[in-house]
N, CA and C of each residue as an Amber inpcrd file, in Angstrom:
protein
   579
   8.0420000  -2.6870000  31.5700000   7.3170000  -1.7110000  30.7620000
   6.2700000  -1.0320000  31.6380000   6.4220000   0.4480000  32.0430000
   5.0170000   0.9460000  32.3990000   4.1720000   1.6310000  31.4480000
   3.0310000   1.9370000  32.1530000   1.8090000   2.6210000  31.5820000
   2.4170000   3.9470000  30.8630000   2.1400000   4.2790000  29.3610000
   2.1540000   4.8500000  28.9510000   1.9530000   6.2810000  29.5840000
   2.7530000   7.8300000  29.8200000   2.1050000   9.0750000  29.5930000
   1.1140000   9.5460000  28.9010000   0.8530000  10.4050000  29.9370000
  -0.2220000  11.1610000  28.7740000   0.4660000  12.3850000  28.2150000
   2.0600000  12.3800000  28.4710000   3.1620000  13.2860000  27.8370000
   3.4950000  12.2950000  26.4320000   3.1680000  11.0040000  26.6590000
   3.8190000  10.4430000  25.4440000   2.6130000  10.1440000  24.4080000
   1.5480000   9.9980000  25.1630000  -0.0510000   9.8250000  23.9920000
   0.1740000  11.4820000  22.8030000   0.3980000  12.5830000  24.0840000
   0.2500000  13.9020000  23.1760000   1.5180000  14.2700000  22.2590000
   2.8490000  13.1850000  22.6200000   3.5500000  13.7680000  21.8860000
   3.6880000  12.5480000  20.4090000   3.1820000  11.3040000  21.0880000
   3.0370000  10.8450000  19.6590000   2.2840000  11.4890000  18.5830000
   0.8800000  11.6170000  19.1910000  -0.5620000  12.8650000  18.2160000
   0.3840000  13.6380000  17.7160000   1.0910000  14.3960000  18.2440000
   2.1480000  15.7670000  17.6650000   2.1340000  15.5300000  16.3620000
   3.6180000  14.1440000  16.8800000   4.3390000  13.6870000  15.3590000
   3.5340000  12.8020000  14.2060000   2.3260000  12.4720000  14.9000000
   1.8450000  11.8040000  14.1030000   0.7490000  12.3270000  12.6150000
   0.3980000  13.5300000  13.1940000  -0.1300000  14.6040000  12.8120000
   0.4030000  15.1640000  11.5470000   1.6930000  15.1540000  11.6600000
   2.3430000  16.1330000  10.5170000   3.5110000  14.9300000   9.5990000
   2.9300000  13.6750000  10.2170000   4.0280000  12.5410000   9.5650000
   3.2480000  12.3110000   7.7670000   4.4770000  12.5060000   6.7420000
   3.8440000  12.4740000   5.4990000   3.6700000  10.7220000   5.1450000
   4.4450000   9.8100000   5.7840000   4.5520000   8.6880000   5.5410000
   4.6650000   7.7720000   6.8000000   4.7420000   6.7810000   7.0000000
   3.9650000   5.5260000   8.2600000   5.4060000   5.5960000   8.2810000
   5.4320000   5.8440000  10.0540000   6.5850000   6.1700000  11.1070000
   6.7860000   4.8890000  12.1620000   7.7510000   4.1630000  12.4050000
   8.0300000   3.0300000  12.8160000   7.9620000   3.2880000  14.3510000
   7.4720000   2.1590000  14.7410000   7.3990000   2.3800000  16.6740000
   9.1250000   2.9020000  17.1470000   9.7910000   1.9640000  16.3590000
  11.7090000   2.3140000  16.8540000  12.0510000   3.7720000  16.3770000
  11.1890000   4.8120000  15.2980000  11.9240000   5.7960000  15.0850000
  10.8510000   6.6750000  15.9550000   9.7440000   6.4470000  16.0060000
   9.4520000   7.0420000  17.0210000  10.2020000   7.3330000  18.6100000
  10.3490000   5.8510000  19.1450000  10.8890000   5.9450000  20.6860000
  11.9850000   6.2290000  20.3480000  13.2010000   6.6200000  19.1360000
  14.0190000   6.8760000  19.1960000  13.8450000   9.2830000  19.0170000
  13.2600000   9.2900000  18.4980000  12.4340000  10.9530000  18.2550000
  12.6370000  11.4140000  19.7620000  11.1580000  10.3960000  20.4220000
  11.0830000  10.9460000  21.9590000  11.7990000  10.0530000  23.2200000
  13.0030000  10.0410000  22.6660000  14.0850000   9.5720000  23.7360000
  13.3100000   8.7560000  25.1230000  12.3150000   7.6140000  24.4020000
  11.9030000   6.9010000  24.9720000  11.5640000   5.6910000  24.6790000
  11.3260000   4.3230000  25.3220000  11.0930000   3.1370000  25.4230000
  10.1820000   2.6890000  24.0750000  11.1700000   1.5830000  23.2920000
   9.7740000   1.4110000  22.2880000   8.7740000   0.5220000  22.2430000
   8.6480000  -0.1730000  23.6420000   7.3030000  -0.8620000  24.2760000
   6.4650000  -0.3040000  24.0030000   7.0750000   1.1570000  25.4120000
   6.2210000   1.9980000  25.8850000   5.1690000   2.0840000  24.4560000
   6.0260000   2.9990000  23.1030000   5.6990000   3.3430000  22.1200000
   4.7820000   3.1340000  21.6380000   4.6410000   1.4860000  21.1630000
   4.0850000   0.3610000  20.5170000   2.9350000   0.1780000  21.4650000
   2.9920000   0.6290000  22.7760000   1.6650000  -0.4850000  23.4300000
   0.6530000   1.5440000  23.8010000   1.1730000   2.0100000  23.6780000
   0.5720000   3.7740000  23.7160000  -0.2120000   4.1380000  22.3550000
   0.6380000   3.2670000  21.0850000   0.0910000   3.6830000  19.5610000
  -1.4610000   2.2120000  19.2700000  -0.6230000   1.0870000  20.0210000
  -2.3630000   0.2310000  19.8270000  -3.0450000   0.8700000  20.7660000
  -3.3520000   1.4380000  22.0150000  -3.9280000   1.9500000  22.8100000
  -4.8230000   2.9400000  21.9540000  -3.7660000   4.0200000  21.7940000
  -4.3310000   5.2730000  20.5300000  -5.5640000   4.9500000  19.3710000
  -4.9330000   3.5580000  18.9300000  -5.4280000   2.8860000  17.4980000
  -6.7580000   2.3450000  17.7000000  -6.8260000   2.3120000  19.3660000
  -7.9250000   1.6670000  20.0730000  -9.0470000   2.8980000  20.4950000
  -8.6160000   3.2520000  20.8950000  -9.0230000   4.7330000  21.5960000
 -10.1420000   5.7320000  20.3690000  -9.0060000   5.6000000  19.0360000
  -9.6060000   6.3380000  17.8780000 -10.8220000   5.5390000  16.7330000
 -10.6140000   4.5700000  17.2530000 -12.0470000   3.6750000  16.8600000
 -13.2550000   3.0760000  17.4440000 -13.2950000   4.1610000  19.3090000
 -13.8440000   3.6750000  19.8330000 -14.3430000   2.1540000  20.1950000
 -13.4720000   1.8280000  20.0710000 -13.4580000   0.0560000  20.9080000
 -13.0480000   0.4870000  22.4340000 -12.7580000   0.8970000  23.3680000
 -12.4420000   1.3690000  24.7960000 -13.2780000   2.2440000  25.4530000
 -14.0750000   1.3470000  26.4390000 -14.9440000   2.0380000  26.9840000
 -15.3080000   3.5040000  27.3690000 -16.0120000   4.2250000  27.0860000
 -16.1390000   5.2540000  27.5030000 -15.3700000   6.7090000  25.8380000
 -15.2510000   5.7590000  25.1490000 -14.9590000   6.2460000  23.7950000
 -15.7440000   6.0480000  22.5090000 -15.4500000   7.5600000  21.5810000
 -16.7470000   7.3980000  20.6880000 -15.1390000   7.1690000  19.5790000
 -16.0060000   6.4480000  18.1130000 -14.9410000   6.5310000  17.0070000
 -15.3260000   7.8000000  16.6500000 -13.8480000   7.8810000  15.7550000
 -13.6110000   9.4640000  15.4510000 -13.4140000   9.3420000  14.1160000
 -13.7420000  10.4870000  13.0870000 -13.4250000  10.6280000  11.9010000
 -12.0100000   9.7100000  11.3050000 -11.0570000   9.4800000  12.0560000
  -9.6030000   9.5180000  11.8250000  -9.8740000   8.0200000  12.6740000
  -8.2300000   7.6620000  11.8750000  -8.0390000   6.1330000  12.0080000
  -6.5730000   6.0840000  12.4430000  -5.8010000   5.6200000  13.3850000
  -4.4700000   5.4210000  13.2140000  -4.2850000   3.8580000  12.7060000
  -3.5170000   3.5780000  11.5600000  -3.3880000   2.4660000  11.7110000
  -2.2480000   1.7810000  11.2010000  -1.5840000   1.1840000  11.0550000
  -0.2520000  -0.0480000  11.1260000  -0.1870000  -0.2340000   9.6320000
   0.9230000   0.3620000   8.9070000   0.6140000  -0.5790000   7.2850000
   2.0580000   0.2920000   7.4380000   2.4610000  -0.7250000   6.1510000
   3.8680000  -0.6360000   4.8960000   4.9900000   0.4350000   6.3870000
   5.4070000  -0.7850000   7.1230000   5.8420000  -1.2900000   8.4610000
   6.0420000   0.1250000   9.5910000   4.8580000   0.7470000   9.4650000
   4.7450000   2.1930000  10.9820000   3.3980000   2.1260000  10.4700000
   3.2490000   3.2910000  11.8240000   2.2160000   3.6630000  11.7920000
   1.6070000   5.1780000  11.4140000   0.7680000   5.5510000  10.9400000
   0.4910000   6.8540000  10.6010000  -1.1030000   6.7820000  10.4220000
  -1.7220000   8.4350000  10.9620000  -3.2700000   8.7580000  11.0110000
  -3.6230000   8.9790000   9.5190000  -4.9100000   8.1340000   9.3220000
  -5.6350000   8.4820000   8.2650000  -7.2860000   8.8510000   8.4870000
  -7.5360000   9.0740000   7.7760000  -8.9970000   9.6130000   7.9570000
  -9.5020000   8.3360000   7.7010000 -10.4680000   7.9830000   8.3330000
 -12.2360000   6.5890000   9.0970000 -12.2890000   6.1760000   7.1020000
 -11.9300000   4.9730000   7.0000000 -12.6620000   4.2020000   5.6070000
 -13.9470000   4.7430000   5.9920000 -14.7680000   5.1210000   6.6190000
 -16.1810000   4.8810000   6.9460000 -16.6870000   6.9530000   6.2500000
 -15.5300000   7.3410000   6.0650000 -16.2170000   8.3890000   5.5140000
 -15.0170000   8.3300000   4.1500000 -14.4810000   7.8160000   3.8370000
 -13.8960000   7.8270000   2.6740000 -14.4860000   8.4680000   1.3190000
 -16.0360000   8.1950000   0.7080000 -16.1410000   8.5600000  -0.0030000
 -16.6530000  10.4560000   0.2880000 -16.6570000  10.7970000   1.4580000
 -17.2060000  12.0530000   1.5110000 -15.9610000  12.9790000   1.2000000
 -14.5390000  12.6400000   1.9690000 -13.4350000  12.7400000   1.8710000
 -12.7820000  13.0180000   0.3970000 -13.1750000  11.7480000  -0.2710000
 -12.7690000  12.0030000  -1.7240000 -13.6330000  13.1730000  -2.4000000
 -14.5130000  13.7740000  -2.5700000 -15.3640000  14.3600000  -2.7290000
 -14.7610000  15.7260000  -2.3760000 -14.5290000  15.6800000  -1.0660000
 -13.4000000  17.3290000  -0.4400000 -12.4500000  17.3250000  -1.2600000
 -12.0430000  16.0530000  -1.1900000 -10.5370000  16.3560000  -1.9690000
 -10.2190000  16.7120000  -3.5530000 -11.1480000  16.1750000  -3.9260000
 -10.8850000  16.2670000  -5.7310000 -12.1660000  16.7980000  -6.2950000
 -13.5800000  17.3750000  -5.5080000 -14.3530000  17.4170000  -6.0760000
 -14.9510000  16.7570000  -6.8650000 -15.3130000  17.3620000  -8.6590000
 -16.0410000  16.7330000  -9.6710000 -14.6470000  15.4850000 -10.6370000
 -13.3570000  15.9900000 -10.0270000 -12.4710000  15.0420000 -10.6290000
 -11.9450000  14.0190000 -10.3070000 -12.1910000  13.2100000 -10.7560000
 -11.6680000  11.4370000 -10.3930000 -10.0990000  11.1670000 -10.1850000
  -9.7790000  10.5770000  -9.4630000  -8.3960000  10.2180000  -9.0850000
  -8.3160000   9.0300000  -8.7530000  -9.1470000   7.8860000  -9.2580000
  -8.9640000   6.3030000  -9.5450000  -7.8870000   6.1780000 -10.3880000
  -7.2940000   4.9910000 -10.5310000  -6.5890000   4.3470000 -11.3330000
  -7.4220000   3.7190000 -12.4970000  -7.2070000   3.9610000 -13.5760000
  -7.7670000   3.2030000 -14.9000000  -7.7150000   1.7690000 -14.9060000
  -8.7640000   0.8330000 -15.5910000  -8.3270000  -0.4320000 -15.7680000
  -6.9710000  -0.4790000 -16.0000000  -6.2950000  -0.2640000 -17.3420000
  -5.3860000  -0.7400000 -17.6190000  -3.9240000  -0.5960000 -16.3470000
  -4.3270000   0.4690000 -15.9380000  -3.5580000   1.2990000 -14.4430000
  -3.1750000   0.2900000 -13.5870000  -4.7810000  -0.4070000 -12.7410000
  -4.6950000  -1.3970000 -12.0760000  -4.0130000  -2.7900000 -12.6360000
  -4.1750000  -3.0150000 -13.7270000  -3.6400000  -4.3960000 -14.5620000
  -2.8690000  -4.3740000 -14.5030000  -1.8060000  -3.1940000 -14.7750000
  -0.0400000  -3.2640000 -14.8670000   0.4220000  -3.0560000 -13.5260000
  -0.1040000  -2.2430000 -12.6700000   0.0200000  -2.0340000 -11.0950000
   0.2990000  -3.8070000 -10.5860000  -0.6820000  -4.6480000 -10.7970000
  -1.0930000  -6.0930000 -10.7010000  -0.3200000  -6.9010000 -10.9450000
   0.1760000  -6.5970000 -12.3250000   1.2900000  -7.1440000 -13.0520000
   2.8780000  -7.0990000 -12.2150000   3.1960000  -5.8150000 -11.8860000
   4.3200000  -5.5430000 -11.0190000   4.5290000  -6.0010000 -10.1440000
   3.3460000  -5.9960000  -8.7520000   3.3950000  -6.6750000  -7.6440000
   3.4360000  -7.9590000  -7.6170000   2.5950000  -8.9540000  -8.2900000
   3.1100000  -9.8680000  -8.5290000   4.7880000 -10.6070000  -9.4220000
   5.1920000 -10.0550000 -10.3090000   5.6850000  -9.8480000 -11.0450000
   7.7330000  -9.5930000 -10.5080000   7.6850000  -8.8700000  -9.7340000
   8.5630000  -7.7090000  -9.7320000   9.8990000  -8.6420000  -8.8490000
  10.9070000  -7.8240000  -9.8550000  11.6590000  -6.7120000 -10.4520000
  10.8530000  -6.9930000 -11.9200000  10.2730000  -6.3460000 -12.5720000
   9.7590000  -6.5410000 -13.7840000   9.6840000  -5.1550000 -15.1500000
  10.5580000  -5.8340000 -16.3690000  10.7460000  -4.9580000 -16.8970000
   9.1760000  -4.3730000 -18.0950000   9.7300000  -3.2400000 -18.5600000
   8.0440000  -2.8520000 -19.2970000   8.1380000  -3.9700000 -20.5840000
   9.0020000  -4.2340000 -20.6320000   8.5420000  -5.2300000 -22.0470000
   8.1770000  -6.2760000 -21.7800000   8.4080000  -7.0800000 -20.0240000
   7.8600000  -8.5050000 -19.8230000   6.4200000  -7.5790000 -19.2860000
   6.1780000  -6.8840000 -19.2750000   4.7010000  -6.2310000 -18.4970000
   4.0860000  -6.1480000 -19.6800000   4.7680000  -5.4650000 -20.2040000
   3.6360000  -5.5370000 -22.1520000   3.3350000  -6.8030000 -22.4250000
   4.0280000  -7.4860000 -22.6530000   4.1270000  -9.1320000 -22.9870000
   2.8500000 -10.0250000 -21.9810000   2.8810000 -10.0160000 -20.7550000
   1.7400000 -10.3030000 -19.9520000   0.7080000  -9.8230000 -20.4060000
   0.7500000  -8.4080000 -20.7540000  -0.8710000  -7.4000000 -20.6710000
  -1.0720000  -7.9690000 -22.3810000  -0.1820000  -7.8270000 -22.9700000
  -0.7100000  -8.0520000 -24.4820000  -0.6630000  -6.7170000 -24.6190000
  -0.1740000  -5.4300000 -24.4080000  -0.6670000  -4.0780000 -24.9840000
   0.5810000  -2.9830000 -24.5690000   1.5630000  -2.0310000 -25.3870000
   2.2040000  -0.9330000 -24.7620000   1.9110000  -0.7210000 -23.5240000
   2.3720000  -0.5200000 -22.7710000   2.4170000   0.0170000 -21.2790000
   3.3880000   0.9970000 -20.8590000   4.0610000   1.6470000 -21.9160000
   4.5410000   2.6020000 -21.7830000   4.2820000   4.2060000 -20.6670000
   2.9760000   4.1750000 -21.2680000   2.0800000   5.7100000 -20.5800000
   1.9880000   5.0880000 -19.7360000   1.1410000   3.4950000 -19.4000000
   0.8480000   3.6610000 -18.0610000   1.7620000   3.2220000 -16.6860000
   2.8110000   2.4790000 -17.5330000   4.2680000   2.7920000 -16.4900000
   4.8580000   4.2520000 -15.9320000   4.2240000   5.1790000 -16.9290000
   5.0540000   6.4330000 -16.6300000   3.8850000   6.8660000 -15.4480000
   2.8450000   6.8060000 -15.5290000   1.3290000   7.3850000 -14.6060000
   1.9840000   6.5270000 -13.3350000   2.1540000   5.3660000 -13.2430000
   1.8130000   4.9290000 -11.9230000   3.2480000   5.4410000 -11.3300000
   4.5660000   5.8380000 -11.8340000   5.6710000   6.2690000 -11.2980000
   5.6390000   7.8750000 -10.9220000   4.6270000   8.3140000 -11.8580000
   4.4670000  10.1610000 -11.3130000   3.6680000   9.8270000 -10.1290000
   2.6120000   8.6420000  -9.4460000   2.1690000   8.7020000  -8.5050000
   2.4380000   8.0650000  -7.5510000   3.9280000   7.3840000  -7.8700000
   4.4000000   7.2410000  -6.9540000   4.0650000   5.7870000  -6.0230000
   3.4850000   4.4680000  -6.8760000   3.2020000   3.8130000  -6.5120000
   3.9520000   2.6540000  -7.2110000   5.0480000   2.4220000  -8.0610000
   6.3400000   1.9630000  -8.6060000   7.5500000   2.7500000  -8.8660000
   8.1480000   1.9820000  -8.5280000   9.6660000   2.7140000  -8.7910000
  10.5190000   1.9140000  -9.5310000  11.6090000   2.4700000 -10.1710000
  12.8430000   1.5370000 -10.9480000  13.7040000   0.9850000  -9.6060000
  14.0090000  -0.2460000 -10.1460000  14.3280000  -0.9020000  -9.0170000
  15.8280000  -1.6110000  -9.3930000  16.3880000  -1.5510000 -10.7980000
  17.4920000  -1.5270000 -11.3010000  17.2230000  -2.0480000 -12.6510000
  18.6060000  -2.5180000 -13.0160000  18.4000000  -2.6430000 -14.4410000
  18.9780000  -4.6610000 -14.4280000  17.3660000  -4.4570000 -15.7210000
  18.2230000  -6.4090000 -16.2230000  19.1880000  -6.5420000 -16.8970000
  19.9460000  -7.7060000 -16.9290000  21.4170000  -7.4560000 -17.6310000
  21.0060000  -6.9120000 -19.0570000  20.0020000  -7.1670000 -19.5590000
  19.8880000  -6.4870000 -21.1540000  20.1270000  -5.1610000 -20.8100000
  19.8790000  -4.7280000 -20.0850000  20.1400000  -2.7050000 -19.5070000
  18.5310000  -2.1880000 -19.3880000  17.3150000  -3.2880000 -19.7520000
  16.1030000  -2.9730000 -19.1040000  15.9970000  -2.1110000 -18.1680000
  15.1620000  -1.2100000 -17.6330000  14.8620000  -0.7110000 -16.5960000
  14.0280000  -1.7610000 -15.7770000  14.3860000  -2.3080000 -14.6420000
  13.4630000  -3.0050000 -13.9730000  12.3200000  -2.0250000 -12.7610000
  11.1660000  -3.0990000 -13.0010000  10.5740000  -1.7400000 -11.8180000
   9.6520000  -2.5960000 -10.5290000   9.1530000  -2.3220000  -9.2600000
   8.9050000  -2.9310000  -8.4060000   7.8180000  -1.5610000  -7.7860000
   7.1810000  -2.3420000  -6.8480000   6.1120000  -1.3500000  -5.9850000
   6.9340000  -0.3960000  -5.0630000   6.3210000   0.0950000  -4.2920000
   6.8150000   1.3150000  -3.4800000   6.2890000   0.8710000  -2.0670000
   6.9860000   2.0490000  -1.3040000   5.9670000   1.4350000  -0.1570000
   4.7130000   2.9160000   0.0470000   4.7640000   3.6220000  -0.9100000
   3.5020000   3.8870000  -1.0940000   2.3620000   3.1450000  -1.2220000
   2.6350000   2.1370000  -2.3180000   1.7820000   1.1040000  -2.7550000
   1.3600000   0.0740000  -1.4450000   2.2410000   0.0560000  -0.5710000
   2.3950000  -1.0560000   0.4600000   1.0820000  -0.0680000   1.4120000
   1.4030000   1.2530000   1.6750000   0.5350000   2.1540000   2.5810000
  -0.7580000   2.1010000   1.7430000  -1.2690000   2.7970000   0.6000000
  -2.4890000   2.2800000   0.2470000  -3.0170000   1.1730000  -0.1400000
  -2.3130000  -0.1180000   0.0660000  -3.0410000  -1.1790000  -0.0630000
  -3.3760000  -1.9720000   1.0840000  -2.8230000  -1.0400000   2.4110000
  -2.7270000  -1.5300000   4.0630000  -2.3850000  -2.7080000   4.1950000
  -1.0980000  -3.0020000   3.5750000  -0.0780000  -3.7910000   4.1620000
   0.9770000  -3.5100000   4.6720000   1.7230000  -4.5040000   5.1630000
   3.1020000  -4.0160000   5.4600000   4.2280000  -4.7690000   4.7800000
   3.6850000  -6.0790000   4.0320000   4.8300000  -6.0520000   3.1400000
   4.1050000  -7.2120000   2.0490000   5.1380000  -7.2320000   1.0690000
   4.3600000  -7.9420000  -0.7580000   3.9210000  -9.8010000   0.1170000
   4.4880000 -10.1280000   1.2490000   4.0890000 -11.2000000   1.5580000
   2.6960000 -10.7960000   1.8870000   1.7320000 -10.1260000   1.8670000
   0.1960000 -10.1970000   2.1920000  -0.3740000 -10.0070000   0.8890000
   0.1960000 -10.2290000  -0.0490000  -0.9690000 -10.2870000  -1.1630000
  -1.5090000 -11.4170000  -1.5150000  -2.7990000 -11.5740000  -1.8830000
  -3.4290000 -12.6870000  -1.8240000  -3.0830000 -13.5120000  -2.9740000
  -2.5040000 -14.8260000  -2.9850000  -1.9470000 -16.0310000  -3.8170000
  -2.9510000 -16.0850000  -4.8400000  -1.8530000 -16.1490000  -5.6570000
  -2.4850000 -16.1640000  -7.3810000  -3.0910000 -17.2140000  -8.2190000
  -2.6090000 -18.6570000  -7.1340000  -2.7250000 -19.8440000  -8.0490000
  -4.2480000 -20.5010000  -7.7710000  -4.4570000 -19.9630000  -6.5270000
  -6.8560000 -20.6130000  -6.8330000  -7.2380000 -19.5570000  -7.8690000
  -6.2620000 -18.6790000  -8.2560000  -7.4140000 -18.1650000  -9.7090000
  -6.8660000 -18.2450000 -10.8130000  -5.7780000 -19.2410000 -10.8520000
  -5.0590000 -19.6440000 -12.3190000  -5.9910000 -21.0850000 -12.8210000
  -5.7960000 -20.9190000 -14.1550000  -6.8490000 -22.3240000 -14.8360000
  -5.4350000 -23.0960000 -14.7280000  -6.0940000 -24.5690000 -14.6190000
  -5.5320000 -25.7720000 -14.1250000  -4.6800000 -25.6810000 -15.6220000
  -3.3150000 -26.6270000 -15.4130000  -2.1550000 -26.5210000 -16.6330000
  -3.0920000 -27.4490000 -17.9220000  -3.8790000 -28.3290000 -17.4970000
  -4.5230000 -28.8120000 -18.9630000  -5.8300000 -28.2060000 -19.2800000
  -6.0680000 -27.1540000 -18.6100000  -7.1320000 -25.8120000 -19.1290000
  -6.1000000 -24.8380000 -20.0190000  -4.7890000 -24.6850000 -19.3480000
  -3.8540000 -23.7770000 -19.6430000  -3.5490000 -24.4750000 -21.3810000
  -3.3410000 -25.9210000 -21.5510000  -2.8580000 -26.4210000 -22.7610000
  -3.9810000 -26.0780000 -24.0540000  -5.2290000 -26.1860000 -23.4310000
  -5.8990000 -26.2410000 -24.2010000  -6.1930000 -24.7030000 -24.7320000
  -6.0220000 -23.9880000 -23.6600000  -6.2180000 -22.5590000 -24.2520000
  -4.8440000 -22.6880000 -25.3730000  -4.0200000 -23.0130000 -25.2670000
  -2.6260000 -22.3920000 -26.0720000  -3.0570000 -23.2820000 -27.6620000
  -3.7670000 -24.6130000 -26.9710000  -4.1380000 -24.9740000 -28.7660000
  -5.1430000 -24.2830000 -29.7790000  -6.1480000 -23.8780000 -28.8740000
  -6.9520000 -22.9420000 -28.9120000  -6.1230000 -21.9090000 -30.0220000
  -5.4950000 -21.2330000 -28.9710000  -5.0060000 -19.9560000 -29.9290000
  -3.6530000 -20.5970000 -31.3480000  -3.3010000 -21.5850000 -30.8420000
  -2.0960000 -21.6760000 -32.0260000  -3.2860000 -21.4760000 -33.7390000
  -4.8720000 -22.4570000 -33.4020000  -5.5220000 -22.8140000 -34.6240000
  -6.3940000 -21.4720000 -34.8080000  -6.3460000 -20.5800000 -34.0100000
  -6.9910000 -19.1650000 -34.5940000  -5.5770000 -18.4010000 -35.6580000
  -4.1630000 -18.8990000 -34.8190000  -3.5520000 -17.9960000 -35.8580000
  -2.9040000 -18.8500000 -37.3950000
C-alpha cells in the first residue's frame, strides 16, 4: 500500500461532496479505478485532517465520517444547532414523542407489523407509521403470513443515528424491570380491570 495522492484526496472531496448517501471505501476505489487501502487509509486521513487532530490543521465546519457502512461529509455536530436554524428556520423538524416511541419500537422490534407496534405502544400508530416512512427512516420489509405489512429501519435511520449496523444499539435488558417486578405489574393491572 502507498501513500495516498493528492489526485486521490481531491478526487475523493469531488465525490464526496455531491454523494446523497454514505459511499463504501470498495465503491469508491472501484469509481476511481484504484486501490481500496489506498481509499480507506486517504478517507481516515481526510476524517482526520477535517477535525483537526493532524498537526498543523484547524477543524472545519464539516465532518467526514463512517456510519450505516461508507462514508459521507456532514456538517461539525459542533454547529448543528446553528445549521438547523439555516435549514428550517422558525419550523421544527424533530420527531414527536410518539414518532420516537414507534421509531424505538421498530428497531428493536423488527420485521414488525403496525398492529404488534400498536399493541406495544398501547395506541393507533397508524399516522405515525405513515410519517416515519414519508421520511424515510422505515420501510416495509415484507409481509407476515397473516398478509401484515411488516416494517424494519432503513439505512437512513442507520446514517442518522451514526451507526453502521442494528448490532450497535444499546441492549434493552439493564432497563427492563426484573420478571417478578414484571409479575407484579401484570397483577397490578389484572385488579384495576
Amino acid at each position: 500500500m502507498s501513500e495516498p495522492s493528492d489526485a486521490l484526496y481531491c478526487a475523493l472531496e469531488a465525490i464526496l461532496m455531491v454523494a446523497d448517501a454514505p459511499v463504501s471505501a470498495a465503491q469508491l476505489a472501484d469509481a476511481l479505478d484504484t486501490d481500496e487501502d489506498d481509499v480507506t487509509t486517504a478517507l481516515e486521513h481526510l476524517a482526520h485532517e477535517y477535525a483537526g487532530r493532524i498537526p498543523g490543521t484547524r477543524a472545519r465546519g464539516f465532518e467526514l465520517r463512517h456510519a450505516a457502512g461508507g462514508w459521507r461529509i456532514y456538517s461539525s455536530s459542533q454547529w448543528a444547532s446553528m445549521v438547523g436554524r439555516f435549514i428550517v428556520g422558525s419550523e421544527s423538524s424533530k420527531l414527536s414523542q410518539a414518532a420516537l416511541e414507534t421509531l424505538a419500537v421498530v428497531a428493536y422490534r423488527q420485521p414488525v407489523t403496525r398492529a404488534r407496534i400498536s399493541h406495544i405502544r398501547g395506541v393507533n400508530v397508524d399516522s405515525v407509521v405513515r410519517t416515519l416512512v414519508a421520511r424515510g427512516l422505515i420501510e416495509e420489509v415484507g409481509l407476515a403470513p397473516s398478509g401484515a405489512r411488516m416494517y424494519g429501519t432503513t439505512d437512513m435511520f442507520l446514517e442518522r443515528m451514526g451507526m453502521n449496523s442494528l448490532d450497535e444499539l444499546v441492549p434493552l435488558a439493564p432497563y427492563l424491570p426484573e420478571s417478578d417486578e414484571l409479575d407484579e405489574l401484570a397483577h397490578d393491572m389484572e385488579e384495576t380491570l
